[in-house]
C-alpha positions in Angstrom: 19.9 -17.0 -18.7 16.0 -15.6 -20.5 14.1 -13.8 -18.2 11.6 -16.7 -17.9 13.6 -19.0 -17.2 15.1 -17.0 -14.1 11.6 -16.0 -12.8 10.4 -19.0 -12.6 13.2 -20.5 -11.0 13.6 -17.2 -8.0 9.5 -18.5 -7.6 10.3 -22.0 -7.3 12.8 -21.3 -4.1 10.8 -18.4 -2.8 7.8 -20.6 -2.5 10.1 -22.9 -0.1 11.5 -20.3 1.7 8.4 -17.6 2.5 5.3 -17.8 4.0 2.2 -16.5 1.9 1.8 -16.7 -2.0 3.4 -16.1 -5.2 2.2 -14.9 -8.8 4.1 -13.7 -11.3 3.5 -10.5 -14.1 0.7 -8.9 -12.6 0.0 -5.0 -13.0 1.0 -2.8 -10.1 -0.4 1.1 -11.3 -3.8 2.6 -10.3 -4.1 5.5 -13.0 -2.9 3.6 -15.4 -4.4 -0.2 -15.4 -1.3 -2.2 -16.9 1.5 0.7 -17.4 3.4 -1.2 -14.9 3.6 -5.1 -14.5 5.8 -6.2 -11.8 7.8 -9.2 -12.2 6.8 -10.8 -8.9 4.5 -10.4 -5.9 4.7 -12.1 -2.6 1.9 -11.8 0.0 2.8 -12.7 3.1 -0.2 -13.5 5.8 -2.5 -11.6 7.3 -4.1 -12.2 10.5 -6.9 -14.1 9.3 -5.4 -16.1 6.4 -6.9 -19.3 6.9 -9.9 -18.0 6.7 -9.4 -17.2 3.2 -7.6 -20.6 2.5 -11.4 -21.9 3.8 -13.4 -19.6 1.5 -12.3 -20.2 -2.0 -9.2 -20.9 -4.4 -10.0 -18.8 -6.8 -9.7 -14.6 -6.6 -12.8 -12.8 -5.6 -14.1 -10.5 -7.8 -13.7 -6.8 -6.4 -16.8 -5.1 -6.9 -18.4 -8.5 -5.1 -16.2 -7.4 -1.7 -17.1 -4.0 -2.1 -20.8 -4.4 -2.4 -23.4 -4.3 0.2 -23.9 -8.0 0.0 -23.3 -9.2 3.9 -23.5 -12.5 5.4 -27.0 -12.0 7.0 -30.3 -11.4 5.0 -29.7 -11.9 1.0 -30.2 -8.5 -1.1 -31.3 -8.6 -4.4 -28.1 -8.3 -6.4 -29.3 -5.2 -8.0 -29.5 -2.8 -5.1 -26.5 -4.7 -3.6 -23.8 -3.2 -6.2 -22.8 0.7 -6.9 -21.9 0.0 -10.1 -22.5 -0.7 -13.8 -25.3 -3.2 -13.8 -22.9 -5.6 -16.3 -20.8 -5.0 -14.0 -22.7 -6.4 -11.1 -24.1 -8.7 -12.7 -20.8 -10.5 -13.1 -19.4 -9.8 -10.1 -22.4 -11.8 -8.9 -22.4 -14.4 -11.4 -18.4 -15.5 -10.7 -18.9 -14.9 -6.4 -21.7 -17.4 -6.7 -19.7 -19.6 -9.0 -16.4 -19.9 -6.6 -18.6 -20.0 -3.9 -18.3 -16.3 -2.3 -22.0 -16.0 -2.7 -24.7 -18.3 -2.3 -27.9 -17.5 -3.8 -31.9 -17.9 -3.5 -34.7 -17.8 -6.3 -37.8 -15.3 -4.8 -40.5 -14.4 -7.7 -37.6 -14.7 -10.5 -35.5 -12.4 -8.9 -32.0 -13.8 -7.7 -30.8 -12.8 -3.8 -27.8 -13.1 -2.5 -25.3 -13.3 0.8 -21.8 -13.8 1.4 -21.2 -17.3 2.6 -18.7 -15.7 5.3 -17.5 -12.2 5.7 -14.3 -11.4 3.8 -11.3 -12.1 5.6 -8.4 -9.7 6.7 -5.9 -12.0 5.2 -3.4 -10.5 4.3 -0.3 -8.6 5.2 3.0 -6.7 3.4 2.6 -7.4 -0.4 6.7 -7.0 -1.8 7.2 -6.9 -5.7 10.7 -8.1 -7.1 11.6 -6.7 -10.3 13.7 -9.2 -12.1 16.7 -8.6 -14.4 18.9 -11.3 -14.7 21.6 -9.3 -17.0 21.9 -5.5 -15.5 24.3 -4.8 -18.9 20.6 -5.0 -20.7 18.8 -2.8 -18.2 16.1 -2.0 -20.5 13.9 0.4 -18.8 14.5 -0.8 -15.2 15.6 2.8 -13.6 12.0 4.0 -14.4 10.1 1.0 -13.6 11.7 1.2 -10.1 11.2 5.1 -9.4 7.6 4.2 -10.6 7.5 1.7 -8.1 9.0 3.2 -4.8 7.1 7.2 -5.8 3.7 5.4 -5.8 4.5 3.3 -3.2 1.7 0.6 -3.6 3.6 -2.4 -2.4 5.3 -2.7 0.9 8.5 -3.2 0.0 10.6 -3.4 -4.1 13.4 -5.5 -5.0 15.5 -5.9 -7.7 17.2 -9.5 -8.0 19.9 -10.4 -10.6 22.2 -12.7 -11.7 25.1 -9.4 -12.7 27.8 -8.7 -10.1 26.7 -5.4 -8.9 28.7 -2.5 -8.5 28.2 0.4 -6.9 27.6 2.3 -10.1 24.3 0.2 -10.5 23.4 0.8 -6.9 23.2 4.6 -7.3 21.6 4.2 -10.5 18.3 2.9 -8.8 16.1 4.1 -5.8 17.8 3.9 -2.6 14.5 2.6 -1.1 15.1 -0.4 -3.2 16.3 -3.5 -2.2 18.8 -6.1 -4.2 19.3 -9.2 -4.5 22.5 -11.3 -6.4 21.1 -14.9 -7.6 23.3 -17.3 -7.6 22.9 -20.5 -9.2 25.3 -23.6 -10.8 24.3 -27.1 -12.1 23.3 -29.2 -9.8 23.7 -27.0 -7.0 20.8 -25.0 -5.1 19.9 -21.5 -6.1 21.3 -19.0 -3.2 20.4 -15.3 -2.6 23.4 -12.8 -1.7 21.8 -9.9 -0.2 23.5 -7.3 -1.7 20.8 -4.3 0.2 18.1 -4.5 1.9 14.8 -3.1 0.8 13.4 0.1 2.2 9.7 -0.2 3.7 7.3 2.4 1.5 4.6 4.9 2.6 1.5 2.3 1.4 -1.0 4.6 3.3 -0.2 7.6 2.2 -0.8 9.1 -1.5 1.5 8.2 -4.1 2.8 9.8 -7.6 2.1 7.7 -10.5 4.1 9.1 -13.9 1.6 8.5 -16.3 3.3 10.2 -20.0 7.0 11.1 -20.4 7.4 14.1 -22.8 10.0 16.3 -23.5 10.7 18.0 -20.1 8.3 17.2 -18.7 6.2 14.6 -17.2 3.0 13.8 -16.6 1.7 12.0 -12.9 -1.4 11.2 -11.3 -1.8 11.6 -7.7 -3.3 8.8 -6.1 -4.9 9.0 -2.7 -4.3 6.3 -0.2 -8.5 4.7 -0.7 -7.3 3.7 -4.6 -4.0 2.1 -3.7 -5.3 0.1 -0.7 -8.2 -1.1 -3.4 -5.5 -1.6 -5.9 -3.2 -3.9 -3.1 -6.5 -5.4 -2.2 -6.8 -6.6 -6.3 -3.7 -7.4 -6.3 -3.4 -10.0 -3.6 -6.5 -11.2 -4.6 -5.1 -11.9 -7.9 -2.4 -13.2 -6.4 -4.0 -15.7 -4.3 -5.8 -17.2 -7.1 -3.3 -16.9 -9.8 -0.1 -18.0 -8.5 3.0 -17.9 -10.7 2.4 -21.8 -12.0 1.1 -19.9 -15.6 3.3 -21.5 -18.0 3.0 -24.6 -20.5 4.6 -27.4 -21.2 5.7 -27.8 -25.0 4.1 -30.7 -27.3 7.7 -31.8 -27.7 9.6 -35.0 -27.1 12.5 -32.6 -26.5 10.8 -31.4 -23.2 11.0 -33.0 -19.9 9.9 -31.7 -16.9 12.2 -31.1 -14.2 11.5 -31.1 -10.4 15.0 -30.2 -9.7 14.0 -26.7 -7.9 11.0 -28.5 -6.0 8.6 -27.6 -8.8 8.2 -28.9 -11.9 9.1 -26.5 -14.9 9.6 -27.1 -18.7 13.6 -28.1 -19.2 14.6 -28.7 -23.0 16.8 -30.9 -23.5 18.1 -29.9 -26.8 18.1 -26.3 -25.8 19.4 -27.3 -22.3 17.4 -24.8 -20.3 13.9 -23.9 -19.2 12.1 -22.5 -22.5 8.9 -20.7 -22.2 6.3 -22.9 -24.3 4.4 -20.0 -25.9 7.4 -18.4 -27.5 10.0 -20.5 -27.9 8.3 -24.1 -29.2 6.9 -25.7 -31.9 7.9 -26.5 -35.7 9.9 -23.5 -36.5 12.4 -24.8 -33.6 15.7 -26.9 -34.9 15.2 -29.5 -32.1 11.1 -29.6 -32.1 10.5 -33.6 -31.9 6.6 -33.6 -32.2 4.7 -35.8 -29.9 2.4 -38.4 -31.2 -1.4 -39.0 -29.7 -0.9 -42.2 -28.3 1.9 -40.6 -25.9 -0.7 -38.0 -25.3 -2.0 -38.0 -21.3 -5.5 -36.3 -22.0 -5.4 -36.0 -18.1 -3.1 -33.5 -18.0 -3.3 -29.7 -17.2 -1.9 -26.7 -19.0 -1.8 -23.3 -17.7 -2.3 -20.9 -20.2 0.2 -17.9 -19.3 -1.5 -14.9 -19.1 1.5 -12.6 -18.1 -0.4 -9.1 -19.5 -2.7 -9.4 -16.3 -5.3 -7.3 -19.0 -8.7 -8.7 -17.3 -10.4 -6.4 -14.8 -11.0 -8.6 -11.5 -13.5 -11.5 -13.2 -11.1 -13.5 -14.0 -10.8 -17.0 -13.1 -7.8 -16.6 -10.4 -5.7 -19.7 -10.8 -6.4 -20.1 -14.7 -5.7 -23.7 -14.3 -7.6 -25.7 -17.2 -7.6 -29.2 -18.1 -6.2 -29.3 -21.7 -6.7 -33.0 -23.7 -4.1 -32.1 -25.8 -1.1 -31.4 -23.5 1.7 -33.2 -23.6 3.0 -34.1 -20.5 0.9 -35.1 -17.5 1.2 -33.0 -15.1 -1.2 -31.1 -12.6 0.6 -27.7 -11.4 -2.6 -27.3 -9.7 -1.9 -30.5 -7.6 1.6 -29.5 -7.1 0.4 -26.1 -6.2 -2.1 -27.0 -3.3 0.5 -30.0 -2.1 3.4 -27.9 -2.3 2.0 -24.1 -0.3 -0.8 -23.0 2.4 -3.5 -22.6 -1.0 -5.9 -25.3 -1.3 -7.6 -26.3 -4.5 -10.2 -27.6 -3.6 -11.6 -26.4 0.2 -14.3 -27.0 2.1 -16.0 -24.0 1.9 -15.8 -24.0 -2.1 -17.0 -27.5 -2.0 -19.8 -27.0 0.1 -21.4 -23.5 -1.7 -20.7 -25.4 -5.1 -23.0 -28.4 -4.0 -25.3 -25.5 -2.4 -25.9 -24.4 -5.7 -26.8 -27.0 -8.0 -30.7 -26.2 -7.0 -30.2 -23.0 -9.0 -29.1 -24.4 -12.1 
């Protein structure tokens, strides 16, 4: 089984199964911004989770939480930011387009306030590592010391399809948790807890290995302020991303297949889940093109943007409406019906109406 096909399919009945919110290949390093992606995250709740669920779908940008802009008297922007003014400027331009800000016009200068205060939402953030085949480990033994010596997520698990021995168990942190995923046709996907995870020190400082050379390596210690930033980024990422980032092929050979609960790309002719942006299209033996006239120009694609590469700006859920997709289907819909996230709430609704004055 790929890789893809397996991550989506652990998301699929984790989403059933635990409470927060799911998104898939985002980074999980401080020193280094994108030397380490996790497979995973889950973010379980916080005390004041609905609150967020209120304020916006999207991820709020991070330099708009950490700026002096309060829910009282609107600052101008300017003063309201210690940062690059680009910077700033953006961070203000996407919180007042999700609807974190709202904003007033005095003598051309734009103010600003937060439309609420910024909840404490969230709780224990736990990446999963996934390698379906342990015979192809790749680089998995120093992903996962990476992982459990910086200690920036609550809790790291491997999961995997392999029968694991105890050779692969002492090959790995002990602080790391396993999983063994089982799966058949037709059947349900099952979870054999092989060990149980380890919690790790998030509040205190953490050793990131930065360059391996020979003999030697080099780290970065980073202080317990930069990781809770970084977990702060991440479940914000998380909240608006969620792990729905894939596409469905422009191929006859694709259905879409709700057997796990959410709908994922099946090919029939390859007679698994394929991942649209690598695997499809003309150069395939089975690629059956799809015409216009079976074209649903209603339907939504979701660009996979596995490399998480953007700094905090971008548009958390990443969910476009594409005219030329294939299939009609709104992960975005299934999304909001199917977990606590809601597209569309009434906060978001209410600042974006709020706005339309300031065009």
């Amino acid at each position: 089984m790929s890789e893809f096909a397996f991550e989506l399919e652990l998301c699929a009945h984790l989403e059933t199964r635990r409470d927060g919110v799911l998104a898939r290949q985002l980074g999980a390093s401080v020193a280094d911004p994108g030397g380490r992606i996790l497979d995973v995250l889950c973010v379980e709740p916080g005390p004041e989770f609905d609150d967020r669920v209120r304020l916006t779908s999207e991820s709020i940008p991070d330099a708009a939480i950490e700026s002096a802009v309060g829910t009282g008297r609107a600052r101008y922007w300017k003063t309201a930011f210690d940062c690059h003014p680009d910077r700033a400027r953006s961070a203000t331009e996407r919180a007042c387009e999700i609807g974190f800000f709202e904003r007033e016009h005095r003598k051309g200068r734009d103010y600003v306030r937060q439309v609420a205060r910024y909840p404490d939402w969230y709780g224990r953030i736990v990446g999963i590592e996934n390698k379906p085949d342990l015979g192809r480990p790749g680089d998995l033994e120093a992903q996962l010391r990476t992982d459990v010596s910086l200690a920036l997520v609550d809790e790291v698990i491997l999961a995997t399809e392999s029968y694991v021995t105890r050779a692969h168990l002492n090959r790995i942190p002990e602080e790391v948790g396993v999983w063994r995923v089982h799966r058949e046709d037709g059947a349900p996907l099952e979870i054999e807890i092989v060990r149980e995870p380890t919690s790790l020190p998030v509040d205190e400082p953490g050793i990131e290995p930065l360059e391996a050379h020979p003999g030697r390596t080099e780290i970065a210690v980073v202080d317990p302020d930069a990781k809770a930033r970084q977990r702060r980024r991440i479940a914000e990422r998380t909240y608006g991303k969620g792990w729905r980032t894939y596409e469905f092929p422009d191929c006859g050979a694709c259905d879409p297949d709700d057997s796990s609960g959410a709908t994922l790309p099946y090919c029939e002719w390859k007679g698994r889940i394929v991942d649209a942006g690598s695997e499809c299209g003309a150069s395939c033996g089975g690629y059956d093109p799809v015409s216009d006239a079976d074209t649903d120009t209603d339907a939504d694609s979701v660009p996979d943007s596995d490399s998480d590469t953007d700094p905090e700006l971008h548009s958390g859920s990443a969910l476009e409406s594409d005219a030329d997709s294939a299939t009609a289907i709104d992960l975005e819909a299934e999304r909001d019906r199917r977990t606590p996230w809601k597209a569309d709430p009434d906060g978001k609704r209410r600042q974006q109406s709020g706005l339309d004055q300031f065009g």
